[in-house]
N, C-alpha and C positions, 0 to 999 in steps of 0.2 A: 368949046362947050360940047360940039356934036363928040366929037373924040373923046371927053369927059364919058360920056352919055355909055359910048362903043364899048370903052372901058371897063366899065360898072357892068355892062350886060355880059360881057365875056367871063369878068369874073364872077360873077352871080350863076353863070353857068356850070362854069368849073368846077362851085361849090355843090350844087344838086346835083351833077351826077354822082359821083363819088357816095356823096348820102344817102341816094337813092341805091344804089348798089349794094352800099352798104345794109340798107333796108330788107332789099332782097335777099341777098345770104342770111341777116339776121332772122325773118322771117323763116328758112327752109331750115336753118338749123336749131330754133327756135321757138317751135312751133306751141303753141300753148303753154307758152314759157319754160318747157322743158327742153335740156341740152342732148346734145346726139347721145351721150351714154345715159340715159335715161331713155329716152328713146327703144334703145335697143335692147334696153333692160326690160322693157313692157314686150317687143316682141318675141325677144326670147321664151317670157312670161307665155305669154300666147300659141305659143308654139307646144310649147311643155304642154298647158292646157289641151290642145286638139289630142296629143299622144296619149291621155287620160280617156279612162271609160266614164262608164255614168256612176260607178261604182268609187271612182276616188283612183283607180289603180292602172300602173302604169302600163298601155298597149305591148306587149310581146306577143312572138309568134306563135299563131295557138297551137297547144301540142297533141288537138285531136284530128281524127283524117276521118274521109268515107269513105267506102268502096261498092262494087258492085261487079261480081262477076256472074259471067254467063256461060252456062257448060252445058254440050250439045248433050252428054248423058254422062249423069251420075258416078262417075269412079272415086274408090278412095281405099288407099292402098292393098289395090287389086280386086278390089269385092266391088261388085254391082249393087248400087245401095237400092234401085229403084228396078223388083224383075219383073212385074207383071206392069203395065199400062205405064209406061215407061216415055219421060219425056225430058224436055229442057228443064235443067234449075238456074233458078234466079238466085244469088249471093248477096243480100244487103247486108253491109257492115259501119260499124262505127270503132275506135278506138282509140287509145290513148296512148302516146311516149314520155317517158322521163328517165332520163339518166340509167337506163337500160332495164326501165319496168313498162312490162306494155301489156296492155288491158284491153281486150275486146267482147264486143255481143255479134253475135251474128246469127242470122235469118239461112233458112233454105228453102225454097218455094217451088216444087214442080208447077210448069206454065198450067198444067190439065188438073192442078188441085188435088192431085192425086198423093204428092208427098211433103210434109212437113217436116221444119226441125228448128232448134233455137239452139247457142251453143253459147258459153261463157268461158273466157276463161283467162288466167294474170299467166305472163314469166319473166322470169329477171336474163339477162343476158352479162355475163364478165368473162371477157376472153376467151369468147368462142365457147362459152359454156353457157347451154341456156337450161335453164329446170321449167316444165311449165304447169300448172293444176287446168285441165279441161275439163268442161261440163256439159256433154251432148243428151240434147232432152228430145226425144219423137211423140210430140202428143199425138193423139185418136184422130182420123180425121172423120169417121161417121158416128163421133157420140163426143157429149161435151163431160162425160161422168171422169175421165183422169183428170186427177190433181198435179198440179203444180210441184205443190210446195209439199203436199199430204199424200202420195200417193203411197207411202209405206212400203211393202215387200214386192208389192204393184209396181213399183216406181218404173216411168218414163228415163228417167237418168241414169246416163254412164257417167262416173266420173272416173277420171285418166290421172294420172301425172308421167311427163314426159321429158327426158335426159336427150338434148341434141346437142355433138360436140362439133364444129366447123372451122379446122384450121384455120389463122389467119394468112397462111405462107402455102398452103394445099389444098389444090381443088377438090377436095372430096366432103361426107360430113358422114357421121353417124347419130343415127336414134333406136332410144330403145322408150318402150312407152306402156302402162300395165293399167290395166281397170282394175281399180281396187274395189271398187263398191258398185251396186245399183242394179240395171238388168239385166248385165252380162252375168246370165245363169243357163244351165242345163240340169237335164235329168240322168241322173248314172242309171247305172243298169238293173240297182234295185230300190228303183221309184223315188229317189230324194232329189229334191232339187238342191242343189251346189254354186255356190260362187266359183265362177269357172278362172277367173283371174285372167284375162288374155294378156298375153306378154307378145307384142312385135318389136323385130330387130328389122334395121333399116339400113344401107350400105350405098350410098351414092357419090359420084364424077361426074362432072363437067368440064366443059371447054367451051372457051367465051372468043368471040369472033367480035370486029368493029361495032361499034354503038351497041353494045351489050348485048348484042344475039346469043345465045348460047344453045350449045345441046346438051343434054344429060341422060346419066343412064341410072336405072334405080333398082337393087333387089331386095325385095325384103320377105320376112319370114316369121313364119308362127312358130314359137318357142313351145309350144303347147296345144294341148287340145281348147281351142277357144273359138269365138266369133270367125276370123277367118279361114278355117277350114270346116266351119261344120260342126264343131268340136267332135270329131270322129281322129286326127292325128295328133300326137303326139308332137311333130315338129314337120313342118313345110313349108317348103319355097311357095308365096301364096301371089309375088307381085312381082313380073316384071317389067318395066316401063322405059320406053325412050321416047324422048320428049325434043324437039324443038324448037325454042322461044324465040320470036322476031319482035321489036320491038318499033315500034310505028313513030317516029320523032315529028314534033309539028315546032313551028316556029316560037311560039312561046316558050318554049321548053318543055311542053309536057309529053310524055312517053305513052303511050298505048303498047301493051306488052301482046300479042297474042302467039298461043302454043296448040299446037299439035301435037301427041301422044298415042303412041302404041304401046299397047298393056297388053299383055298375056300373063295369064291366071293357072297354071302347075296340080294348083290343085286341082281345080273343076275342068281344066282341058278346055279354057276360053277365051278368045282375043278380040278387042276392041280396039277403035280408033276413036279419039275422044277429041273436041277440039274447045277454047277455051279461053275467055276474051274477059283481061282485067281490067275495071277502072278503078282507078283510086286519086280521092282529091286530097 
């Protein structure tokens, strides 16, 4: 009878484990009576979800950037943009990349309030050929009376389009770049004001050292009587520049570029040492 008894308990054992095991896998894969590919059909599900905006559309990487650069004084191809009360410019910018269109605004801000500028401007790049349309605007800074949008014969705006061609096998690039419209004007010699058209030609080399230091050398020139010389020559070496570039690597991978440059100016008999610290996110 006892051994009857032994019997019945061992195999009553036998049978509950097994069941109960069975209980537990069925429970983990089972779980709310749904089977593992169900399951994983929902997290998939879920996962898609987070990659979505609030908008319905799918997260990619955004194609616009910031920047902000910092320039101890004002250069820009070979002209001193800032001669009297003369300081640091602040550089905020925003823009855009696609498939080799790229769109920016940009800010110019002397730290003493002394000099302003806003600048627009799109270009296409294909093959080392870039066209670009710029639009540099200098409002007033002791009267709110310039317009924007209406300034008329008045106007605040140059607008540019500019030809840069950049080997992809040659370190060198060229640009050539013309104000067609706005306030690049002069007075001739009998009293009329004239769209002067400034036309610069631009000629530069580089050589690139470990983690993309580089130096370069830059001359460029006024094809004409315009903005860069005064409008008083005909054609002049107006920029020469050697530059530089150290770039600052940090462990995330982001780059801080900073450059040193030596400019000497042909026309006016002027040389400056400029230095000049890019962020861009």
């Amino acid at each position: 009878m006892r051994t009857c008894i032994v019997l019945a308990f061992l195999t009553l054992v036998a049978l509950i484990i097994p069941m109960d095991g069975y209980s537990q896998s069925a429970v983990s894969e089972c779980a709310d009576g749904m089977t593992n590919s169900e399951q994983e059909a929902i997290e998939i599900q879920n996962t898609e979800d987070l990659a979505k905006n609030k908008w319905g559309a799918k997260l990619i990487k955004s194609p616009f950037g910031l920047g902000l650069d910092i320039q101890t004084k004002y250069m820009w191809r070979g002209m001193e943009m800032i001669v009297e009360n003369s300081a640091p410019v602040l550089f905020p910018a925003a823009n855009y990349t696609y498939n080799g269109l790229y769109v920016y605004v940009m800010g110019g801000y002397a730290i003493n309030g002394k000099y302003a500028e806003v600048d627009l401007g799109v270009s296409y790049t294909w093959k080392g050929l870039n066209i670009g349309l710029n639009d540099y605007y200098y409002p007033t800074l002791d009267s709110n009376k310039d317009k924007y949008l209406n300034g008329g014969r008045h106007t605040g705006h140059w607008l540019e389009v500019c030809l840069t061609y950049t080997p992809e096998k040659l370190p060198i690039w060229v640009a050539l770049s013309n104000f067609f419209c706005g306030a690049d004007k002069y007075i001739d010699t009998n009293g009329n004001e004239k769209q002067a058209y400034s036309t610069y030609l631009e000629v530069g080399t580089y050589y690139d050292f470990l983690r993309s230091n580089r130096i370069s050398l830059t001359v460029g020139a006024a094809l004409n009587k315009s903005c860069y010389n005064g409008y008083e020559h005909s054609f002049s070496v107006c920029n020469m520049e050697l530059k530089y570039t150290y770039n600052v690597g940090f462990r995330n991978g982001w780059v801080l570029p900073l450059n040193v440059a030596y400019i000497y100016n042909p026309v006016f008999d002027k040389s400056f040492v400029d230095f000049t610290v890019n962020l861009a996110f």
